[in-house]
N, C-alpha and C positions, 0 to 999 in steps of 0.2 A: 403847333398844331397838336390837338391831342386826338389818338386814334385807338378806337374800342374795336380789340378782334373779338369776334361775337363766334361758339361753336358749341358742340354737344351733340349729343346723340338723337337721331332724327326720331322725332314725336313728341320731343320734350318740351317745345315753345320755341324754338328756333325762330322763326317766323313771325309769328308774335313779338316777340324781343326785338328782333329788327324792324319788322312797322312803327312799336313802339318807340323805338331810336329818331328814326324816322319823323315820327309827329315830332319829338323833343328839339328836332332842327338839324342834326345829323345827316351828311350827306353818307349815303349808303348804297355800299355793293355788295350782292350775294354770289355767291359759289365761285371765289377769286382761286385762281391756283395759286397754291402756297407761294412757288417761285418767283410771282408777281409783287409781292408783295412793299419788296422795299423798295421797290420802281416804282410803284403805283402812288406812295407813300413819300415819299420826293417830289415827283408828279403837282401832286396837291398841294404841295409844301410851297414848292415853286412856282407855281398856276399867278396869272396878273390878280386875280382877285383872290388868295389863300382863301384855305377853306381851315378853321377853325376848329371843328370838330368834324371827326369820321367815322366811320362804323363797317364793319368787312367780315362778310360772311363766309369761314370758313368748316369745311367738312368732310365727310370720308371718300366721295365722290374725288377728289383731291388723290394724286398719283403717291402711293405709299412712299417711294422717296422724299417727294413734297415735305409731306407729314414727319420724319423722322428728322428733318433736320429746318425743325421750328425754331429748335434752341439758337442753331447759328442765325437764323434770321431774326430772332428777337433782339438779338446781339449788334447786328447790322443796324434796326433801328435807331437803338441807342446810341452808335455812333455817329449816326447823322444826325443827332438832335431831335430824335419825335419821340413824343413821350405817348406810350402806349402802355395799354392794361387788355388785360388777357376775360374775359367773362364768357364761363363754360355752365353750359345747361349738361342737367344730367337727370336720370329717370330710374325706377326701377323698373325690372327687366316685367315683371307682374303688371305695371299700371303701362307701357310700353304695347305689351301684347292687348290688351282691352280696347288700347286706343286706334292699335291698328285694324282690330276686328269689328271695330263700332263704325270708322270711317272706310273700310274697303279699300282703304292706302297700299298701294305697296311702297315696300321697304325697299330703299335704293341697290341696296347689296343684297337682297333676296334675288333665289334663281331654282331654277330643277333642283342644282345638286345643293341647297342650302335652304334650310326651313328658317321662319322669320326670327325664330328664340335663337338662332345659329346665325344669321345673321345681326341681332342687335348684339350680343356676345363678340362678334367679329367687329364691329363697327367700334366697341368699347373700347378693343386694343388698337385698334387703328388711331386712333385718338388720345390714347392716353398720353404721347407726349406735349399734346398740348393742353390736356386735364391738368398735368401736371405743374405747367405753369400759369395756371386760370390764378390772377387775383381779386378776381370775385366768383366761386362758386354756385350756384343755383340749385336745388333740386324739386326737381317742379309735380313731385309725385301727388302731392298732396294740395294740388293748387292748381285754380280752376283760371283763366286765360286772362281774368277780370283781374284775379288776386297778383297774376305774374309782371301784369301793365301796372299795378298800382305798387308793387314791390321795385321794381326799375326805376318808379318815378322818386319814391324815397333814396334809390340807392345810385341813381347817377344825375337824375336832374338838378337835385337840391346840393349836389356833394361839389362844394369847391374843389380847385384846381388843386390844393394839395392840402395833406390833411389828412389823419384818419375818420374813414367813416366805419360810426359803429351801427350796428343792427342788435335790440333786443326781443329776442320773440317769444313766446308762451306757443307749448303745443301738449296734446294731451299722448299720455306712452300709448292709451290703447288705439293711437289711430299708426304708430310709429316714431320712432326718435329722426331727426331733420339729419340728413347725412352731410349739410354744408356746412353746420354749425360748427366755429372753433373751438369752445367749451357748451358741455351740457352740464345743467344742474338738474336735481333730481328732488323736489317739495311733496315729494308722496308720505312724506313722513312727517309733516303739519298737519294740525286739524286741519278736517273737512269738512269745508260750508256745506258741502254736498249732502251730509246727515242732520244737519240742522232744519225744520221747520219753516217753511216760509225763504229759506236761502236758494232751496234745489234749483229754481229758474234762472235765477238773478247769476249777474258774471261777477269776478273781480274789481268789475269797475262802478259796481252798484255800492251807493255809501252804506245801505244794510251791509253789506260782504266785508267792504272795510273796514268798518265796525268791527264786527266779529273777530277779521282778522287782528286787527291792532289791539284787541283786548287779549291776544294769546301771546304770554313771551318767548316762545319759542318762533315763530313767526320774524317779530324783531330780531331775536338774536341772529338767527338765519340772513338776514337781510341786512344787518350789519357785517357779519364776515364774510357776506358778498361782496359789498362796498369795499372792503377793504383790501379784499383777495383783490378786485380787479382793476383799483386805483393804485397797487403795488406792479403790477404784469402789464394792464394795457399801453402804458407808458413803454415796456420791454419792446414791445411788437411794434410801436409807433418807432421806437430809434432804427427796429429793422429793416425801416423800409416798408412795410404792409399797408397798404390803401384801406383797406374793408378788412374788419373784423365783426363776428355773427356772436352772441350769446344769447343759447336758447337755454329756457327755464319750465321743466318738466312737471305735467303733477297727472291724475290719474285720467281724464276729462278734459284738461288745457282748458277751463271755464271759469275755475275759482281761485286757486292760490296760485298760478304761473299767471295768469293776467294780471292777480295784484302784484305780484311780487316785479312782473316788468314794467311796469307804471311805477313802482318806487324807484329802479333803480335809471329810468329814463327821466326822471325828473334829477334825481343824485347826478347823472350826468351832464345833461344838456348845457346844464352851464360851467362846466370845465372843457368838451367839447362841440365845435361850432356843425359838426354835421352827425348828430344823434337822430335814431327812428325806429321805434317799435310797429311789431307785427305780433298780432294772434292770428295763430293757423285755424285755431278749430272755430275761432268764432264767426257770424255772417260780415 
């Protein structure tokens, strides 16, 4: 049986992630006490009909003891034989406060003596021992509810039972750099289609833009010592054990040279591994 603990900080898509589990055929529980856990998980295991994949929503509402000792429970798993992956949403404290103030939510740990910036800050460390062991990360600051069901579906529907799955994404710096991503690369220092004529509108994936770009050698060369940086490392992280590995590719806009550039190296890849998937953040 394989079992997805699903958690994060409330506002972040929690919810959404678990619906989305949900549709994928995932039998699912929300707001488990921690200490349930490896009972629950047996349970199913053992059940006349197994249940094959699971999904369990845990969070800060969860008794602080619960919380602090995830790591022996993760432990406990893996000696009964259930193979489990950790996937933690997370948010910034900025897009956090907007979304509370948009929807009139309150926050579970909000109170008199506790304002909502004081309670998302509290909730963060209540959680972070199990941030700490999330093997797939999320940060959903910059992604709208559509993009978070369609990133889920690249990152656990399609990902075989073992494997690494890699994610390549494009995001532009001035909207912010992706705090989940394992490496960032930084293409602000290639030409920019962006001052070319007739390029401004068009993305990285427009054969105008291609063009352009593939007539610049600095471009290639860049995209060659990428390939080779990360056909030398991602091999590292695959023998350590890592399910999901993120490389995001940075330029001024996320439109023209981080699109091209993760469309070359998601083609370089896909055929050395069997669960490769790009994402542009800034594009529709």
């Amino acid at each position: 049986m394989k079992l997805v603990i699903l958690s994060g900080l409330s506002g972040s898509g929690k919810s959404v992630a678990l619906h989305t589990l949900e549709d994928l055929g995932y039998y699912c529980i929300d707001n488990l006490p921690t200490g349930l856990l490896s009972a629950l998980a047996l349970e199913l295991k053992r059940a006349p009909h197994p249940i094959d994949n699971a999904a369990v929503g845990i969070d800060a509402r969860n008794l602080p003891q619960g919380l602090q000792q995830f790591n022996k429970i993760l432990d406990q798993l893996q000696t009964q034989g259930i193979q489990s992956e950790v996937l933690f949403l997370t948010c910034e404290a900025e897009t956090l406060l907007k979304r509370y103030s948009e929807t009139r939510r309150r926050h579970p740990l909000s109170n008199d003596q506790l304002s909502l910036a004081e309670a998302i800050e509290s909730e963060r460390d209540l959680l972070e021992p199990i941030a700490e062991r999330a093997d797939l990360f999320i940060d959903t600051s910059n992604s709208t509810i559509h993009q978070l069901r369609d990133l889920l579906h690249k990152r656990i529907k399609y990902r075989r039972k073992k494997g690494l799955s890699l994610l390549f994404e494009s995001f532009g710096f001035k909207s912010g750099v992706p705090t989940d991503a394992d490496f960032v690369f930084d293409a602000r220092c290639l030409p920019n289609p962006h001052w070319q004529p007739g390029l401004r509108p068009l993305t990285g994936r427009d054969k105008e833009v291609i063009a352009y770009l593939e007539g610049e050698p600095q471009v290639e060369q860049m995209r060659s010592e990428l390939c080779s940086f990360l056909e030398r490392w991602i091999p590292a992280f695959e023998a350590d054990g890592r399910s999901y590995l993120t490389i995001a590719i940075g330029c001024t806009g996320g439109q023209h040279r981080s699109v091209y550039l993760v469309e070359r190296l998601l083609r370089h890849f896909q055929d050395r591994y069997p669960d490769v998937a790009s994402r542009h953040r800034e594009l529709p």
